[in-house]
C-alpha positions in Angstrom: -96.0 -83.5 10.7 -95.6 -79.9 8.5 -91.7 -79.9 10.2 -91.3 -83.7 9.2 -92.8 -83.1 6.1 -90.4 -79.8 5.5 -87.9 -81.3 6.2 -88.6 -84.3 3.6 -88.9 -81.7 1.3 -85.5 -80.2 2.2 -83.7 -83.4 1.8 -85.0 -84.1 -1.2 -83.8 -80.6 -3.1 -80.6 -81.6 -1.2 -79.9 -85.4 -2.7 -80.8 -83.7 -6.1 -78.5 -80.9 -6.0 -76.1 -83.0 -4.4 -76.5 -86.2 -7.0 -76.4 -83.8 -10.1 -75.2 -80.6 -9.6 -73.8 -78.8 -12.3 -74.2 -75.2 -14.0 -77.0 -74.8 -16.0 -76.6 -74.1 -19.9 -79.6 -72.9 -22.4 -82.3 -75.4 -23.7 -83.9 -74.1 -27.1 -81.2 -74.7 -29.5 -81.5 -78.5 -29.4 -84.8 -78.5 -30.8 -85.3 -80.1 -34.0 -86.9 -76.9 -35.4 -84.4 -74.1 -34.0 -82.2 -73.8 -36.6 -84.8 -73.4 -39.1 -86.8 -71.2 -37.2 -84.3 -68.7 -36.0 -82.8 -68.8 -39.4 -85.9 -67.3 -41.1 -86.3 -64.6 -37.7 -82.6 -63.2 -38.5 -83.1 -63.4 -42.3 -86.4 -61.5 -42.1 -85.6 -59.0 -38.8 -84.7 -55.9 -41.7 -88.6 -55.9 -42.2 -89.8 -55.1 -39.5 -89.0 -51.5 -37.9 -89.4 -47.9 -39.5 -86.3 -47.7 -38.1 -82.5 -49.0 -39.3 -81.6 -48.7 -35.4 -83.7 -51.8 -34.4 -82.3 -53.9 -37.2 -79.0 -54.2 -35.8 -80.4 -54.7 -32.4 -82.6 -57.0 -33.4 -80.5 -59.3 -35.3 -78.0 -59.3 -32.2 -80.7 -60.7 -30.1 -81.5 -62.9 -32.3 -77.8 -64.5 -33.3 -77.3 -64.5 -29.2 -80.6 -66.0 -28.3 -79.0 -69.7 -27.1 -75.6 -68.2 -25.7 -77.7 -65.5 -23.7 -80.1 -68.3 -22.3 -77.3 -69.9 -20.9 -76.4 -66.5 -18.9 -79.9 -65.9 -18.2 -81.1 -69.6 -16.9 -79.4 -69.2 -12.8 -80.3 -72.9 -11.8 -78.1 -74.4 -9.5 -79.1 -78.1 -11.0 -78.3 -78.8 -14.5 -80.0 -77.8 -17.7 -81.3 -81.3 -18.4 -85.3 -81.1 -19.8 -87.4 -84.1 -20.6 -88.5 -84.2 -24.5 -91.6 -83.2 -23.6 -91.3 -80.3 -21.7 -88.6 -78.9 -24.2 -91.6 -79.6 -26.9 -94.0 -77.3 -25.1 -91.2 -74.2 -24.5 -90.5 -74.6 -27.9 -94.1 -74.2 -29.3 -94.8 -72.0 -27.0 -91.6 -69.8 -28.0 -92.3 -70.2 -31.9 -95.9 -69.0 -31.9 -95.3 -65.9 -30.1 -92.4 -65.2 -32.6 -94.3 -65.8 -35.6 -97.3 -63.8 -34.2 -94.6 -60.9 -33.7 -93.7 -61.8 -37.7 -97.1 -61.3 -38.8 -97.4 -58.1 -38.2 -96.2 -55.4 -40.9 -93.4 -52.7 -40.3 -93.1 -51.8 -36.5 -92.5 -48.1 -34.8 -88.9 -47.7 -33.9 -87.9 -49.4 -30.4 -91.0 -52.2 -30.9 -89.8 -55.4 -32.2 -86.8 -55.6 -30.3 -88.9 -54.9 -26.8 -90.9 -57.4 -28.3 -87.9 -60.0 -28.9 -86.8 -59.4 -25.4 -90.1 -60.2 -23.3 -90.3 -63.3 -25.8 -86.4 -64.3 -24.4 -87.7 -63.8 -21.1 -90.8 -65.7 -20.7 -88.3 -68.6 -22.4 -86.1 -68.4 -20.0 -88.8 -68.7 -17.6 -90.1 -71.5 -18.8 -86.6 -73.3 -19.6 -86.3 -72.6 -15.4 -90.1 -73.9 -14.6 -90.2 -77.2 -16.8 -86.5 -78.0 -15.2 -87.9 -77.5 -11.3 -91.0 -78.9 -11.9 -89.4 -82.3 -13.5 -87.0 -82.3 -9.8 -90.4 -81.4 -7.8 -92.5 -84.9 -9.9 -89.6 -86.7 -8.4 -91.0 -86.0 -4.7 -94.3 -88.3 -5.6 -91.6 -91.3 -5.9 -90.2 -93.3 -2.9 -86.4 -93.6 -3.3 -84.2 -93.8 -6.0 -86.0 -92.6 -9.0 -84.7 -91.6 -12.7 -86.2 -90.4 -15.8 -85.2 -89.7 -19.6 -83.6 -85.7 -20.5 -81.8 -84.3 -23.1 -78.8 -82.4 -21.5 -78.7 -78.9 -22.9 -74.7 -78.5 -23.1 -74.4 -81.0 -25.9 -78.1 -81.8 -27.3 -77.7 -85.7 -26.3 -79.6 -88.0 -24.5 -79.3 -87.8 -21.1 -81.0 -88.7 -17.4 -81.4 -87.3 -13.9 -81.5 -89.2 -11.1 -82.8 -87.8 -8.1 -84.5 -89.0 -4.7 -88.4 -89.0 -3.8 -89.6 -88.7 -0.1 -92.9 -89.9 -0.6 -92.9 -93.3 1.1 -95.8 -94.6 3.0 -94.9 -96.6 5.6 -91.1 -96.9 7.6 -90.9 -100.2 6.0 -90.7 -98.6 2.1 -88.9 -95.4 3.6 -85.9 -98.3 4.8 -85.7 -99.9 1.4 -85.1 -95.9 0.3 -82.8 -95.6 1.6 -80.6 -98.8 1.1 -81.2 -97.8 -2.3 -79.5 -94.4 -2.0 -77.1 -96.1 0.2 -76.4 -98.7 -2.8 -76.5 -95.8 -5.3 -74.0 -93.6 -3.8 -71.3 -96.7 -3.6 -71.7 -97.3 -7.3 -71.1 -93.5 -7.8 -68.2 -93.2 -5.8 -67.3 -96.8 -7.4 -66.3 -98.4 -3.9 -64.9 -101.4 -3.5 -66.4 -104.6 -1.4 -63.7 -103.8 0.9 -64.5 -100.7 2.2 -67.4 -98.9 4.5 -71.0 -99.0 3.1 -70.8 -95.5 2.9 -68.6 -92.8 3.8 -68.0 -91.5 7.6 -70.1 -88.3 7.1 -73.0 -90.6 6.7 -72.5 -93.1 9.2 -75.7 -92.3 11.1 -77.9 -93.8 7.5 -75.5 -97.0 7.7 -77.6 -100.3 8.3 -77.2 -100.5 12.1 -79.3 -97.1 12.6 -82.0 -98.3 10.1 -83.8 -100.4 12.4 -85.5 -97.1 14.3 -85.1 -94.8 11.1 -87.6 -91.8 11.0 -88.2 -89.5 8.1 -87.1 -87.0 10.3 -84.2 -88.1 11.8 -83.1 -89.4 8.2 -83.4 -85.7 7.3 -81.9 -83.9 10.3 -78.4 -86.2 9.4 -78.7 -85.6 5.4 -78.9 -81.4 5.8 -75.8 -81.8 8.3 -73.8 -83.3 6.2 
């Protein structure tokens, strides 16, 4: 049952990747409040070291905050974060940097140690609120999609992705017609053609009759 369940799990991360996969790209910058708040950071950085070193430092941290993100983010899966989520980084984000803002005049080297833990634990959390909206799609059976914004241009956007969790063979069959009817639309086949391409012959409808999670998931990873 764990090896049937692994390999759920497995197939899963798989269809997502597969369905969506793109380079990731940084998330903050298409908050409502960035520009605002990153304005005042830069404007107000010369205030807060002893010394003139960490200004320029600083500042360049600052002014490359969104464009370092991107470099810094490593997800295979695109950048694509539900409203929500992107609220709570962003919160999170601000209050430590207006806690750091608080304070008076630093010692030299500080503030901009300071700045670069804060970039880090964003780019954590960018990473964590990304995976964790993939892993919420693993409590759904089949086809599944909810609402993003994509972090490349700041619009609307949506992932789709694949849940495992059916409960009986009879819902885990409708799965996968779904995906079945999902990944003709995406390839936009005609009526004319196979139900599917050759690599997935072994998901067409004559082997659904005695489909398993298992075997389901041995023929997705080997193709």
């Amino acid at each position: 049952a764990a090896e049937e369940a692994g390999r759920g799990r497995a197939m899963a991360l798989l269809l997502c990747l597969g369905l969506t996969a793109a380079l990731a790209r940084g998330c903050l910058h298409c908050h409502g409040n960035f520009s605002d708040k990153f304005s005042f950071y830069r404007h107000h950085v010369n205030l807060k070291s002893w010394w003139v070193g960490d200004i320029p430092v600083s500042g360049s941290l600052l002014s490359d905050w969104s464009q370092d993100t991107m470099k810094e983010l490593h997800l295979a899966i695109p950048a694509e974060i539900t409203r929500e989520k992107l609220n709570q980084v962003a919160n999170a984000v601000y209050q430590r940097m207006d806690q750091l803002y608080q304070g008076k005049m630093y010692f030299p080297g500080y503030f901009p140690n300071e700045l670069r833990a804060i970039f880090r634990e964003q780019v954590h959390l960018i990473q964590n609120a990304i995976i964790e909206s993939r892993i919420d799609c693993q409590r759904h059976c089949g086809i599944f999609q909810y609402e993003t914004i994509s972090c490349t241009n700041c619009t609307d956007s949506h992932v789709v992705c694949f849940g495992y969790n059916c409960e009986s063979s009879a819902q885990w069959e409708k799965a996968v017609q779904g995906l079945l009817q999902y990944i003709n639309k995406w390839h936009k086949m005609d009526t004319n053609t196979s139900l599917i391409s050759p690599s997935f012959t072994c998901l067409e409808p004559p082997h659904l009759a005695n489909l398993t999670l298992e075997n389901a998931s041995e023929c997705l990873t080997q193709h």
